[in-house]
Structure formats: structure tokens, C-alpha cells
C-alpha positions in Angstrom: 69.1 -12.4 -34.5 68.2 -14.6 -37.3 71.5 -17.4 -37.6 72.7 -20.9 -38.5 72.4 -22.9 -34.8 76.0 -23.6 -33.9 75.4 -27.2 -33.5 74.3 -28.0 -37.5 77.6 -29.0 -38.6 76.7 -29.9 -42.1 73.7 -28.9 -43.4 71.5 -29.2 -46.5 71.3 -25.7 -48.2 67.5 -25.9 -48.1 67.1 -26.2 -44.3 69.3 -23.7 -43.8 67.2 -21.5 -45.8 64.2 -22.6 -44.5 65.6 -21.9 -41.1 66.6 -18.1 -42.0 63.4 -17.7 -43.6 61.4 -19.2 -40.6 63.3 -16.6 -38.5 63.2 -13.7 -40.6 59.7 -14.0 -40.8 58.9 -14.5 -37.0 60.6 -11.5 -36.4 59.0 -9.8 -39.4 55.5 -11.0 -37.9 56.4 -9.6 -34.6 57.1 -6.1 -36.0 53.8 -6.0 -37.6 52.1 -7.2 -34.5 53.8 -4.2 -32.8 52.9 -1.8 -35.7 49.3 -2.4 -35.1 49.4 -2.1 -31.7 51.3 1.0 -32.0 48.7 2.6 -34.7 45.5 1.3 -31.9 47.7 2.3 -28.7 46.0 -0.9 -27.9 48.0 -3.6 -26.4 45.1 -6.5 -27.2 43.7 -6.1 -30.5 42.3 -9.5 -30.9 41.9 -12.5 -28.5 44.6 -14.6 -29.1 47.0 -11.5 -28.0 46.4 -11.9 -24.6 43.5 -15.1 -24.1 43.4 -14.0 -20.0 43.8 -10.2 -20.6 40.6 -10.4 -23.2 38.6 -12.5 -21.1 39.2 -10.3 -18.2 38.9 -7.0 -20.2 35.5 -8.3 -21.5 33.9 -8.9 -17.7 35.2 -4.9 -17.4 33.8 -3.5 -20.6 30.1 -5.0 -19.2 31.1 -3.8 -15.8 31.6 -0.2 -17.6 28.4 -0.1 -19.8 26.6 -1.3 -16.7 27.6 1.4 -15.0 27.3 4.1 -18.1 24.0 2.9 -18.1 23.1 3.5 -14.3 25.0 7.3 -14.8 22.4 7.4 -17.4 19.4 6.2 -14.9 20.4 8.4 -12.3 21.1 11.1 -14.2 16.9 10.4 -15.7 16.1 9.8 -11.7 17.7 13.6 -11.0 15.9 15.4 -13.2 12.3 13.4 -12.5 13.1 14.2 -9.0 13.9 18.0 -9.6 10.5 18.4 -11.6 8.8 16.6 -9.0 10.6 19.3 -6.3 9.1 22.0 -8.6 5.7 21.0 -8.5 5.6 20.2 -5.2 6.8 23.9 -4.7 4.0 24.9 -6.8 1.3 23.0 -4.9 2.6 24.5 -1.3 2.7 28.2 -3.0 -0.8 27.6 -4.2 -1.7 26.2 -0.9 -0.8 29.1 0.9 -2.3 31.6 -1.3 -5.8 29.4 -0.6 -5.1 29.3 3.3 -4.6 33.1 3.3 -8.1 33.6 1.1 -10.0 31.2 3.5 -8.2 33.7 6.4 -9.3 36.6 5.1 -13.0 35.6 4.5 -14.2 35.0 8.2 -15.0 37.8 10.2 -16.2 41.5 9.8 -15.1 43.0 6.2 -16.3 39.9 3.7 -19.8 39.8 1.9 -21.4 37.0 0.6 -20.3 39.2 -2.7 -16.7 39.3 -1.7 -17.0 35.6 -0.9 -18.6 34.2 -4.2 -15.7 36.7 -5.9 -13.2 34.4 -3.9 -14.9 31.0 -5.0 -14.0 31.6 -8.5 -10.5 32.3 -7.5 -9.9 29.2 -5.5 -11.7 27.3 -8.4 -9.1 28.4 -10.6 -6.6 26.9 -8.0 -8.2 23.8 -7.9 -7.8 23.6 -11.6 -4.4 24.2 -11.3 -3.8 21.8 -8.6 -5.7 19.1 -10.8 -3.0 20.2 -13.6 -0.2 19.6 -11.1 -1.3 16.2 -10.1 -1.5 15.0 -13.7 1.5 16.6 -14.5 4.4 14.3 -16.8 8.1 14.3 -17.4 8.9 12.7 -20.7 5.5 10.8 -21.1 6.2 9.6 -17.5 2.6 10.9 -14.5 4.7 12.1 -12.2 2.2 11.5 -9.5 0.6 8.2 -10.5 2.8 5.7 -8.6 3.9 3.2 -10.1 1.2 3.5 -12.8 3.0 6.3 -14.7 1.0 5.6 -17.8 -2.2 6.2 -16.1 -3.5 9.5 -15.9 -3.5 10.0 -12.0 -6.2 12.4 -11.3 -9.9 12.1 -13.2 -12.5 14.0 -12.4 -15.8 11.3 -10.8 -19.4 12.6 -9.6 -18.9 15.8 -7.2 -15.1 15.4 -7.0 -11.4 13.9 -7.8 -10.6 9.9 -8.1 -7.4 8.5 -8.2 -5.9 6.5 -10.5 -2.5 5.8 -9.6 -1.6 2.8 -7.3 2.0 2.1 -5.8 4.3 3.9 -4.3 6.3 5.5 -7.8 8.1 4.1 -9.9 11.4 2.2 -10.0 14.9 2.1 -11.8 18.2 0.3 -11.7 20.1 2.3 -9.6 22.3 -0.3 -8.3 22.4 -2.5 -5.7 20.6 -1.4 -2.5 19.5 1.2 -4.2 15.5 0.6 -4.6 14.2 4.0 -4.7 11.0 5.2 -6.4 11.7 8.1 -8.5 7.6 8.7 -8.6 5.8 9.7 -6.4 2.0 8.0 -4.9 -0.4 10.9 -5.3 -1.7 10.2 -2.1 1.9 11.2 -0.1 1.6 14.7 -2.3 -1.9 15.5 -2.5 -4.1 12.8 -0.4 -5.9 10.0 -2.3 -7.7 7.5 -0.5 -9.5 6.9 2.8 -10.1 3.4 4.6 -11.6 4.5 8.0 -14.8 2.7 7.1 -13.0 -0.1 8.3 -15.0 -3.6 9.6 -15.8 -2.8 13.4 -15.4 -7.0 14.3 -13.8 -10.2 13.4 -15.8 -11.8 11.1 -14.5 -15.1 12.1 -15.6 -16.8 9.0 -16.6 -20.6 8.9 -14.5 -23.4 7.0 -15.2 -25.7 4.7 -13.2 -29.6 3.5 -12.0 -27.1 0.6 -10.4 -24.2 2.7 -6.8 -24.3 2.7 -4.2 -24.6 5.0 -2.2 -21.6 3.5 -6.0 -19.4 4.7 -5.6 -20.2 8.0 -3.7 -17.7 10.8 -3.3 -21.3 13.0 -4.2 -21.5 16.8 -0.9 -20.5 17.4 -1.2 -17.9 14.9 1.5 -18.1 12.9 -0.1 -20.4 10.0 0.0 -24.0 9.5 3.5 -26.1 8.2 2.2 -29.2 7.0 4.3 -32.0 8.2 4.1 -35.3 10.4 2.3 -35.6 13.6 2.1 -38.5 15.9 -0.9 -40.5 17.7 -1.5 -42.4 20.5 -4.8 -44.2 20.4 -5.6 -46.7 22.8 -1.4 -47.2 23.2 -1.1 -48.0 19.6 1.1 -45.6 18.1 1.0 -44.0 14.7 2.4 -41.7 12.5 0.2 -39.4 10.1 2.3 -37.9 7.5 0.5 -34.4 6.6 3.0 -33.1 4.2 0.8 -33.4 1.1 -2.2 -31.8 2.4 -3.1 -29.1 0.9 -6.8 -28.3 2.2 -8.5 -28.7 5.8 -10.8 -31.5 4.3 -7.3 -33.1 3.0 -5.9 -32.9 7.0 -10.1 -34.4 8.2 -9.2 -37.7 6.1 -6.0 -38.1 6.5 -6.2 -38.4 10.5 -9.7 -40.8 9.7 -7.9 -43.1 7.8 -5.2 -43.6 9.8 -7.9 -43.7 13.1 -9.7 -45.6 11.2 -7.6 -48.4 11.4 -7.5 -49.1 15.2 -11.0 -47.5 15.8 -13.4 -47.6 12.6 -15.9 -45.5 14.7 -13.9 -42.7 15.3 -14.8 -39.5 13.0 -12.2 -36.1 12.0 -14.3 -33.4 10.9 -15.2 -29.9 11.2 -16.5 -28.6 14.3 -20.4 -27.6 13.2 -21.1 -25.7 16.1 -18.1 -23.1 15.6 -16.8 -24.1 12.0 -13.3 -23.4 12.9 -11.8 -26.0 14.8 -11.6 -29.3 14.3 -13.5 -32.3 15.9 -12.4 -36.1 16.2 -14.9 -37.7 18.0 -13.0 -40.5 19.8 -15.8 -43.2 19.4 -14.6 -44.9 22.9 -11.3 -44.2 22.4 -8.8 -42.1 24.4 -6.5 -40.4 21.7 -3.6 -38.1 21.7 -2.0 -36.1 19.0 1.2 -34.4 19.5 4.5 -33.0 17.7 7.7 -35.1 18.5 10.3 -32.3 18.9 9.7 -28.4 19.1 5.2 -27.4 18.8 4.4 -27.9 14.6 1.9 -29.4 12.5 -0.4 -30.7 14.9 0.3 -27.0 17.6 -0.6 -25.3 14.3 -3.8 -27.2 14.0 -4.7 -27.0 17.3 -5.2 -30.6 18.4 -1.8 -31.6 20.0 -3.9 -33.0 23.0 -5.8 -35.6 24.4 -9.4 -35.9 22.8 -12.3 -38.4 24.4 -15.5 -38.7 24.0 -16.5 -36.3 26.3 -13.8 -33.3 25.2 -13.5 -33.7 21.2 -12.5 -30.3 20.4 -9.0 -28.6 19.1 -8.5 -25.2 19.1 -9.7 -22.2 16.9 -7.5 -22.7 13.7 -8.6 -18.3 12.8 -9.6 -18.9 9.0 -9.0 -15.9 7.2 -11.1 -14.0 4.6 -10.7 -14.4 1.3 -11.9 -13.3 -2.1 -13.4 -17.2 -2.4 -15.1 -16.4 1.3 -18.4 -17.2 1.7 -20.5 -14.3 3.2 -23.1 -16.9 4.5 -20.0 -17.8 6.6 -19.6 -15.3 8.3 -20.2 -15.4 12.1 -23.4 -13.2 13.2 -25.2 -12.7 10.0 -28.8 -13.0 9.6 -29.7 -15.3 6.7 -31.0 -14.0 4.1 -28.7 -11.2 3.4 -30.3 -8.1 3.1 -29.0 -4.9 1.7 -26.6 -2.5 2.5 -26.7 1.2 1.0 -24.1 3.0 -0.3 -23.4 6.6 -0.9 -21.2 8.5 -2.3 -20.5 12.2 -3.9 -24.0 12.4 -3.5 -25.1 9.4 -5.4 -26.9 6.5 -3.2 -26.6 2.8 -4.3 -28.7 0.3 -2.5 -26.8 -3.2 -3.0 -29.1 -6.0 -2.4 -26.7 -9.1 -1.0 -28.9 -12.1 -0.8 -28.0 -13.6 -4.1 -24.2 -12.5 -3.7 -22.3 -15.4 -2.1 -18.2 -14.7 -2.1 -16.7 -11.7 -0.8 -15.1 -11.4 -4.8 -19.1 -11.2 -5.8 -19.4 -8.1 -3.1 -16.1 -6.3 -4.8 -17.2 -6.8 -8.2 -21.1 -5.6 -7.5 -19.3 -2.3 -5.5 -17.0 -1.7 -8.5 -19.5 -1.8 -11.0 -21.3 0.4 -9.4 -19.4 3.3 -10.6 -19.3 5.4 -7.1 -15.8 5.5 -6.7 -16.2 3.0 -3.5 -13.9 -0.2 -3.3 -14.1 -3.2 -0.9 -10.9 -4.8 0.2 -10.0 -7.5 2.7 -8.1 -5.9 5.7 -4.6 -6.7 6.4 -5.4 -9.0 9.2 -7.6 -11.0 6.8 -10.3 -10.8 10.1 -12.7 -7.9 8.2 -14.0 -6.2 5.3 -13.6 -2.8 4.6 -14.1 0.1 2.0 -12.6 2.6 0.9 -13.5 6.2 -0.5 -11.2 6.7 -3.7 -13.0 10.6 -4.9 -12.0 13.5 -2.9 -14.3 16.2 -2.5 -17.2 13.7 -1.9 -18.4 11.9 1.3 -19.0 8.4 1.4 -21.4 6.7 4.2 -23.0 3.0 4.7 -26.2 2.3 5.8 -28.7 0.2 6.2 -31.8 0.0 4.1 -35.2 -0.8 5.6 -34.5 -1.6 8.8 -32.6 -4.5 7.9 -29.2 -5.2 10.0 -26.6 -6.8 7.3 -24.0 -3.5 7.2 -23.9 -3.3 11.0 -23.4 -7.5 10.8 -20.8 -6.9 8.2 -19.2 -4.7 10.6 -18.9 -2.0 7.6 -21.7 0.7 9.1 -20.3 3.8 8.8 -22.9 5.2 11.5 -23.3 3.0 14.4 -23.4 2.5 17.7 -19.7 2.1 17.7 -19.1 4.8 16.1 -16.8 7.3 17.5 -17.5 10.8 18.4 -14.1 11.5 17.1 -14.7 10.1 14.0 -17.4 13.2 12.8 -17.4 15.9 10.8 -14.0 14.8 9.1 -12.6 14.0 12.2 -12.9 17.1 14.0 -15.4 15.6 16.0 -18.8 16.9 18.4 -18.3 19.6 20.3 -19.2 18.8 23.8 -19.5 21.3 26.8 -18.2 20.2 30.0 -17.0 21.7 33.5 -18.0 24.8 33.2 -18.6 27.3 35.7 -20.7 29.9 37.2 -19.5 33.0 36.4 -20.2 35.2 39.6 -19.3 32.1 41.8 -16.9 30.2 40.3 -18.2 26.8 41.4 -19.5 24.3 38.7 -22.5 24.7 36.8 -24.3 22.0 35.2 -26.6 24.0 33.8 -24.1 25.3 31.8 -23.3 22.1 30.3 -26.4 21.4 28.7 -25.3 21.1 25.0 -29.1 21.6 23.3 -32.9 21.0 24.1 -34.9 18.6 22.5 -38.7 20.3 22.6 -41.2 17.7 21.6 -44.6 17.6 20.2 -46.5 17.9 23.7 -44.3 20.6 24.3 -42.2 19.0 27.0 -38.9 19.8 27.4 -35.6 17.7 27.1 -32.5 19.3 28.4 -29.6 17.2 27.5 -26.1 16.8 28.6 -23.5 14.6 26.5 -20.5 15.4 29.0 -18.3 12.2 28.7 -19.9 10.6 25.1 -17.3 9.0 23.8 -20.0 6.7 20.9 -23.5 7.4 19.4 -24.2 4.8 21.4 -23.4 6.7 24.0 -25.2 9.7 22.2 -28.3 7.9 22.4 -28.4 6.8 25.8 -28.1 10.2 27.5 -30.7 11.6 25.1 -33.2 8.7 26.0 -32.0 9.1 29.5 -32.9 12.8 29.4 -36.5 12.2 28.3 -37.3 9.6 30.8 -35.7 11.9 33.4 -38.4 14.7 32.3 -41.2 12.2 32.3 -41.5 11.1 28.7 -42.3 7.6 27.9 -39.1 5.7 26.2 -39.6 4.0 24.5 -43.5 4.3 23.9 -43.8 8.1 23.5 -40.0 9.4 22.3 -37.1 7.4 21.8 -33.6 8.2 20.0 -31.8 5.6 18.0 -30.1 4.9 14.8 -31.9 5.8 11.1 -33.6 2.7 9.4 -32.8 3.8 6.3 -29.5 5.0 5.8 -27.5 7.1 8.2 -27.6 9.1 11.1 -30.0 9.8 14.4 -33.6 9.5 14.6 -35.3 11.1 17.0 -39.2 9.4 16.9 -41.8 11.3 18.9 -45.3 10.3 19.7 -46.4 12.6 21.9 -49.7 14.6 22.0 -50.8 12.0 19.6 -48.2 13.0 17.1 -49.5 16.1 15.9 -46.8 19.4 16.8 -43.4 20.2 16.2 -40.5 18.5 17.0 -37.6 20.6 17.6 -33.5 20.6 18.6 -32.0 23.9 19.7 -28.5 24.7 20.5 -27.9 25.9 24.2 -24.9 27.8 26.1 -23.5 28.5 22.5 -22.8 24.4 22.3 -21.9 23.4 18.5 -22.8 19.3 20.0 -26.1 19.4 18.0 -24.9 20.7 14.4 -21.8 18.1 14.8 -24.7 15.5 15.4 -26.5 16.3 12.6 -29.6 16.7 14.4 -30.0 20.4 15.0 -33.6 21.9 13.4 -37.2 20.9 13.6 -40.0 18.3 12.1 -43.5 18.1 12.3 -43.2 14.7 11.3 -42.9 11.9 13.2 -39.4 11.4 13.1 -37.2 14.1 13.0 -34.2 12.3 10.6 -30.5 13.6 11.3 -27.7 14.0 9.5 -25.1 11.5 8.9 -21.8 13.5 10.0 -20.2 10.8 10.2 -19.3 10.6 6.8 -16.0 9.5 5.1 -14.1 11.8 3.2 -10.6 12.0 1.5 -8.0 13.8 3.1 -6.5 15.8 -0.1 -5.9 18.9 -1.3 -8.6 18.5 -3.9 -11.2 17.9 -1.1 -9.8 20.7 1.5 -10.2 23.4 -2.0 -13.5 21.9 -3.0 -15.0 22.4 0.4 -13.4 26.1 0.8 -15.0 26.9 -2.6 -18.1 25.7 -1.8 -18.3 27.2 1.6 -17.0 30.7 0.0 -19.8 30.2 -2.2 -22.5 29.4 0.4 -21.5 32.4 2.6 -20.4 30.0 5.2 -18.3 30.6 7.7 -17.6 28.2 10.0 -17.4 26.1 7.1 -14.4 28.3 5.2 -12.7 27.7 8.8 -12.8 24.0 8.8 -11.8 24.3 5.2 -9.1 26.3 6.0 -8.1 23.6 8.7 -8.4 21.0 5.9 -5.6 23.1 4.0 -3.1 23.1 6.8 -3.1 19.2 7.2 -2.6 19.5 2.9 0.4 22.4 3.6 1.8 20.3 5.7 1.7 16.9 3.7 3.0 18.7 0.8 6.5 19.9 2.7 6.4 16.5 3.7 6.1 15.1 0.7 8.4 17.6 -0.4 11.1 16.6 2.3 10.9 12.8 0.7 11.9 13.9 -2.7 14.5 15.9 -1.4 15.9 12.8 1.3 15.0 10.6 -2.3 17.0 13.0 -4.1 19.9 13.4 -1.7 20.6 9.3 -1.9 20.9 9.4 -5.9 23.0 12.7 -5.9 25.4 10.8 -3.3 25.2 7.7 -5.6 25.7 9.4 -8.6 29.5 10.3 -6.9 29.8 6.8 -6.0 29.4 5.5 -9.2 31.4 7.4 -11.0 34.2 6.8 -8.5 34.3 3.3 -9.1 33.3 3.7 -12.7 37.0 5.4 -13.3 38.7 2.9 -11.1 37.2 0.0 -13.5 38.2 2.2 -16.4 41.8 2.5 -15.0 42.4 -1.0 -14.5 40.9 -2.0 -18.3 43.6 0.6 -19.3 46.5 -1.4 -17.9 45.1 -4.4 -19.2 44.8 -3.3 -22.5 46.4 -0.1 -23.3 49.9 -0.4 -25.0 52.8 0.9 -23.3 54.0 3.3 -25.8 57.7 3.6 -24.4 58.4 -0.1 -24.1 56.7 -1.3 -27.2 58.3 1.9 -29.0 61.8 0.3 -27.9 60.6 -3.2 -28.8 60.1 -1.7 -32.1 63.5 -0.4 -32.5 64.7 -3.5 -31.4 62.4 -5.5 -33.9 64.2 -3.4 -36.9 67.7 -4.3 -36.1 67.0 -7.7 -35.6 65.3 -8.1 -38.3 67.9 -6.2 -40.7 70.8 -8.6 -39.2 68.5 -11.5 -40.4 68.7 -10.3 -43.6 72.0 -9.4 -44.2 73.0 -12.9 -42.5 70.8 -14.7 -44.8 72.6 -12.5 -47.8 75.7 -13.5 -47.0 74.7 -16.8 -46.1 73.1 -17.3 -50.0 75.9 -16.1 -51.7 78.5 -19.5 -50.4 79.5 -21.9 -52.6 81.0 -25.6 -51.4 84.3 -24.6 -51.9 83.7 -21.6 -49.1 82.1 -24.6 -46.8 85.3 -26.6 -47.9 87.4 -24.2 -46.3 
């Protein structure tokens, strides 16, 4: 209450008014304050109000629209998920429907008519399938990966590529929350293949300019450069490595310092092996080692003693890289030949002796247009490539003879190659153990998978019981001619194609004039899946590569059933129908990792807004007003403010006399 302070005795009229006013109008400035507050229901209105509350409010407001924000995202995340779900439903509906066709075309009551009806029919599926890959949600591919502005699926040559790359998409949904809410066209449909994958180590050579970050180390775990210790001659040294950066950068830093109590002594690069290193002690006994746990000089593979006699570390394992030097590759024959690639039914042949880096090889592949790609495996040890088009089969080969795919490792038909590995990975059909009938004892005869009649009309009854490789493949079929008393190599021999892919069987028999022929025995499918079933009057009767590569997808399970409706083929609409089971099934899987996706942002979603109203509650009792106390403040306010007055009334209106008195 606004009043004179009881220990002014005797004061000036002005500072007593100057002290009612002063008073009157703190209390006046209070009530406005509280007016405002009372009109906003807001307790802070501006900053000075409450300096900690504001600041504190402030970090909650971007807490809030952080998490408005996410609601938003997830709420986006749900409904790309549940399109996704729907499509996915699509695909497996459609799927089925083409499984049941392919079902209902092999066997007694289809035509080549009814069949070639039932092409067009699963054509029109795979148009709708193709629709369904490239299928968007508010601009966004759903199936592209992470490349949701790129049209997934394209049509390429005799089939499908792929676009995308990455696994889908991502959003801010929070902490631990890294979820693609895309999907990779190749976990819905299938996309790529990489089985033509480099069958050795290439083991490539160094160079002074390879670096230490390219090298898997002899303890294979890379190289940490760092400080090593020598002993030469019982002088000791230090060699600080920490700055090098290169192999050549290690050579001459352990010269120099060698150098200096030896001037003979030589660090290089092993010439024999070209990955190790060599310090050719000159006289000299010297040893390198670590001080403490195995580092720097365990990495490099020369913590030991090298003389004269032993001047070798260990393998360092340089690893391929786009910068790689094909001439540096271990086991190639120089000059590089050429290597043939095919694909969709398109055959490149890519002449390598002017490329020189393994980024030469990938751009001369890519240019070429046939939907074939050459990448380093993970292992940085080999080269491989990979089929991006489904519906079309993709083989290496060799071109004239020459040898450069097979030293490259990237031969898609070789000795090495796996049985398993045919017809799409179905494999050859190989009779063994079978039995007689009537005496149910064993039967080799039985086992005889087909009959290789040659030009003299001798007969060649072979058995590939326990072929795991051509390789294998080849040896029991030579085997079998020199059991029947052909000349091998000089009249018949079987080995890989020159040119291309697949097995050659060459005949010279009866002077080369006849009929070279394969038949099928005991019902055995061995020499279809070879490749190699039919007849020549050449000299060589060429195979088939079945050996190809092809992609996995639903794209190239439908574009094989159509074609093999359309070629009235049977067994060919059952292996199709087999591709289409593998496609059912990746689609419910697929399917079950949008749902699992699905079920982690739903739960989330909960979460958030949990914590969302908690942060919401405590802004509130930062800075919502209290309406009953500040309503009570306000009453308050008024009375003191109205005794103010009427004290500084009646405090106006006193003369001296009254102060006298």
C-alpha cells in the first residue's frame, strides 16, 4: 500500500509526491503486467518476464517442433510403407496367378495353341509387374533404393535393367531409428547377379607409388604407420614411418637411415614376387622390430633378421584397385588378349592389350552398353562382373584361343566351373547307383548318362557319376574314348570352346568325313544340361554354354515362362515355373521386411508422441499463467492500488498548519 515511510520525519512536499507517485505507478505497472498475462493466459509474454523460464521454454519449443516434425516423417514413412505393402501384395497375387498358368500347361490337355494363348497372358503380367516396379508415391520410385528419383526398372536388349542402387531411402525418424522407408528392387523383385565372380587371387604386383592404405598387411589387418626400430651391426636406430604415405615412401626411408652405417645396403621391392619387401643387407646382419605390442614393422612384414643370404619380409597382400595395373597381375600372359562378352544375346569382344588399369577395364565394359559391370570384390583379391538385365544371360569367354578371361579368373565356363552352377543353378542331371530291375544289384550300365558316336562310327559310352567341374566333365569323356580305343588326343578329344563358351568335342576320325553325334541314354537329362546333346558333320561338334549367368527376378522367371509357353516347351515352363517359386517366395519376404519396417515406426510413432505431450506439459507450467493465483493477484493489485490513491489524495490536500499540528 502506497505510503509516507515512517522514518521521513520532515519532508519536502516534492519527495513526498515523488514517492506516492513512484509507488502508485509500480503498482499501476504491475496490474497491467497482470492484465496482459491474463488476456494471453500466458505467464511469460516477453523475455525479461522470466530471463530462465524463456531461455528454458525456448530449448522446449525446438524440442516440440522437432518432434512435430518427426510425427510428420513418420506419419510420410507409414503411408510409403503401406503402398509399398500393397504392391508387394500385388506382385505375390500376380505371381501366383503365373505359377498356376505355368502348372496348368505341362502335361496331357495343353496345345502349342493353348500355350501361345497363355504367352500373351503372362506378357500382360510382365507388363504389370514392370508397372509395379516403377511404381511412385508422391514423386518418390518406390523400388529404386535410395535412388527414388531414378526410374528403377528400364527395359535393355532382351530384358529388364535396374536402375536403382541402395538399400531405400532414409528419414529422420529419431535417434536409433535408421530405417529405409524404400525399398532395393532387388529384395522385391531380384536385380543383379555377381556369380561370375574371379575364380583366384590375383595377387597383384606393387609399385614405389602403391599405398600403404592398399595393402591388407602380412598380418592382415593393414599397415599403421608409425616407428620401428633397427639393429644393424649393434648400432641401434630408430626410423620414424609416420609420414609415409606410399610403399616407395617406407623403401627410402629405411635406405636412408641404413644408409648411414651401411651405404651398401639397398630397401626395395622384391622383383621376383612384387609384394614383399627386400633389404639386401650388403654384409650386414640387420634386425627390424616393434618395441612394445607387433605394429608398423609386423604390418610390413620385416620385423626380423635379414642377411645377405635371407633378404626377404613377408607378403604385404596388395589389394586391387581402380588405379591397378592389369599387367600386374600374377599369371597373365603379356600381351593381353581379349576377352568376349555376351549378354541378352548381344556379344562384345573387348580387346585388353592397350587397356592398362582395372578403371580402363570398367569404363570399356560400361560403354559397351550390354548391361555388364566390372567391380572389385570385397576382398580386394579379384575382379568380377555382374549381370544387371534380367531376362538375359550373360557369359565370358575367350576369343581365339587366347587365355586372358581364364587368367583374369572371370571365365564364366571353365574348368572350374561347377556343375551346380548350370542351367541357372539347377545344375546337370547325373545318373548314379542305379539298379537292375529284376535283380536288384547295381547296374552300371544303367548309369551311362549319353553316347558320344563318332565319325568312324565308334562308340563312346559315358558315365559322369561323381563330376563335381567340367573339368571333371572332360576327363571322363576323354577317359571314355581312350577306354573304347580312340586316340586322345590325336583322333577325338573333349575340352573347352576356343572361342567363346562351352564344350568342344573335336573328332578326327575316318579322316574327318561322318557324323558326329551325342544321344541321351537311360532317360539321362546330363547331356541337354551340358549343352552338348545333337550332332555335327563338322569337325567340332560346338556345345552350348549352360553355364550362363542370369538374374534371379521376377522379370526373368515371367520372361522365360512366356517364352517357353510360346516355344511349346515344356520342361522349360517347369523350370520357369521353378524360377517363380524362388520370386513367390522373395516377395513374402520382402513383404515381411516392410511389415517388421513398418511395425518399428508404428511403435515409434507411440513413443513420440508420448514424450512429445510430456515436453508439452512441462512448457505449460513454465509458461502458462495460473489463472486462480494471478486472478487473486489481480484483486489484490486493485485495492492496493486504490489505497495509493486515496492516500496520495488526502496526503495533497495538507497545508503546513496541518503538519504543524
Amino acid at each position: 500500500m502506497t505510503s509516507i515511510p515512517s522514518n521521513l520525519a520532515r519532508v519536502p512536499n516534492g519527495l513526498a509526491a515523488n514517492l506516492m507517485r513512484g509507488a502508485i505507478g509500480r503498482s499501476g505497472s504491475e496490474l497491467l503486467r497482470l492484465q496482459i498475462q491474463l488476456s494471453t493466459m500466458s505467464r511469460i509474454n516477453r523475455p525479461s518476464d522470466d530471463p530462465l523460464g524463456t531461455g528454458t521454454v525456448s530449448v522446449l519449443d525446438d524440442v516440440i517442433e522437432r518432434r512435430d516434425q518427426r510425427l510428420r516423417n513418420f506419419s510420410h514413412a507409414e503411408a510409403v510403407m503401406g503402398t509399398i505393402d500393397g504392391a508387394l501384395g500385388e506382385l505375390s497375387g500376380l505371381l501366383l496367378e503365373a505359377k498356376g498358368i505355368a502348372s496348368s500347361q505341362i502335361g496331357v490337355g495343353s496345345d502349342a495353341g493353348t500355350r501361345a494363348n497363355q504367352a500373351e497372358v503372362i506378357d500382360a503380367m510382365l507388363s504389370a509387374a514392370i508397372g509395379l516396379a516403377n511404381r511412385k508415391y508422391q514423386n518418390i520410385h518406390l523400388f529404386a533404393g535410395g535412388a527414388t528419383a531414378v526410374t528403377p526398372m528400364a527395359g535393355h536388349a532382351l530384358g529388364m535393367r535396374y536402375l536403382g542402387s541402395g538399400d531405400g531411402m532414409y528419414t529422420d525418424l529419431g535417434p536409433g531409428m535408421r530405417i529405409p522407408i524404400t525399398l532395393s528392387g532387388e529384395a522385391a523383385f531380384g536385380a543383379l547377379s555377381a556369380r561370375v565372380e574371379g575364380d583366384r587371387d590375383l595377387d597383384p604386383r606393387m609399385s614405389s607409388s602403391t599405398r600403404l592404405l592398399d595393402l591388407r598387411g602380412a598380418l592382415g589387418r593393414g599397415v599403421s604407420p608409425g616407428t620401428v626400430a633397427v639393429d644393424i651391426d649393434g648400432v641401434d636406430l630408430e626410423v620414424d614411418l609416420t609420414g609415409a604415405a606410399t610403399i616407395g615412401d617406407v623403401a627410402g626411408a629405411l635406405q636412408a637411415a641404413l644408409a648411414s652405417v651401411n651405404a651398401g645396403v639397398t630397401v626395395g621391392i622384391d622383383p621376383a614376387s612384387g609384394h614383399r619387401l627386400r633389404i639386401d643387407a650388403a654384409g650386414s646382419t640387420i634386425r627390424i622390430f616393434d618395441q612394445g605390442n607387433p605394429g608398423t614393422a609386423a604390418d610390413l612384414g620385416i620385423d626380423r633378421v635379414f642377411t645377405d643370404a635371407d633378404p626377404l619380409g613377408a607378403d604385404v597382400n596388395p589389394v586391387i584397385t581402380p588405379l591397378t595395373r592389369l599387367d600386374s597381375f600374377s599369371g597373365m600372359t603379356l600381351p593381353l588378349g581379349s576377352i568376349r562378352l555376351e549378354n541378352g544375346g548381344r556379344a562384345r569382344d573387348v580387346d585388353l592389350s592397350a587397356v592398362e588399369t582395372v578403371q580402363e577395364l570398367m569404363t570399356i565394359v560400361a560403354g559397351l552398353d550390354l548391361g555388364v559391370r566390372v567391380e572389385i570384390a570385397e576382398a580386394g583379391d579379384r575382379l568380377r562382373f555382374v549381370n544387371e538385365v534380367s531376362g538375359a544371360w550373360m557369359s565370358i569367354g575367350e576369343v581365339g584361343g587366347g587365355t586372358t578371361a581364364t587368367e583374369l579368373g572371370v571365365r564364366s565356363f571353365s574348368a572350374l566351373t561347377a556343375l551346380a552352377d548350370f542351367n541357372d543353378g539347377r545344375g546337370v542331371q547325373i545318373l548314379s547307383g542305379s539298379v537292375d530291375p529284376v535283380t536288384g544289384l547295381p547296374d552300371p550300365a544303367r548309369d551311362i548318362d549319353f553316347t558320344v558316336t563318332l565319325k568312324d562310327g565308334s562308340a563312346v559310352d559315358v558315365d559322369l557319376a561323381g563330376a563335381r567341374t567340367v573339368g571333371d566333365v572332360l576327363d571322363r569323356i576323354n577317359a571314355a574314348a581312350a577306354a573304347a580305343g580312340v586316340a586322345v588326343p590325336a583322333d577325338f578329344e573333349a575340352r573347352l570352346a576356343a572361342d567363346g563358351n562351352g564344350i568342344a568335342l573335336l573328332d578326327g576320325t575316318n579322316g574327318g568325313t561322318g557324323t558326329t553325334r551325342v544321344d541321351a541314354v537311360n532317360g539321362s537329362f546330363a547331356a541337354h544340361d551340358l549343352g552338348i546333346l545333337g550332332s555335327t558333320a563338322g569337325a567340332i561338334l560346338a556345345g552350348e554354354d549352360r553355364a550362363q549367368v542370369a538374374v534371379p527376378s521376377v522379370f526373368t522367371g515371367l520372361i522365360r515362362l512366356r517364352d517357353a509357353l510360346r516355344g511349346n516347351d515344356e520342361r522349360g515352363i517347369t523350370l520357369a515355373g521353378e524360377d517363380l517359386e524362388q520370386s513367390i517366395s522373395r516377395a513374402a519376404e520382402a513383404r515381411a521386411l516392410v511389415g517388421v519396417r513398418s511395425r518399428r515406426v508404428t511403435d515409434a510413432v507411440e513413443r513420440e508422441q508420448d514424450m512429445r505431450i510430456q515436453d508439452m506439459e512441462l512448457r505449460s507450467r513454465i509458461r502458462d499463467l495460473d489463472f486462480t493465483e494471478a486472478a487473486m493477484r489481480f484483486s489484490l493489485l486493485e485495492t492496493q492500488l486504490q489505497a495509493g490513491l486515496t492516500a496520495a489524495s488526502r496526503a495533497s490536500s495538507l497545508s503546513l498548519l496541518d503538519f504543524l499540528r
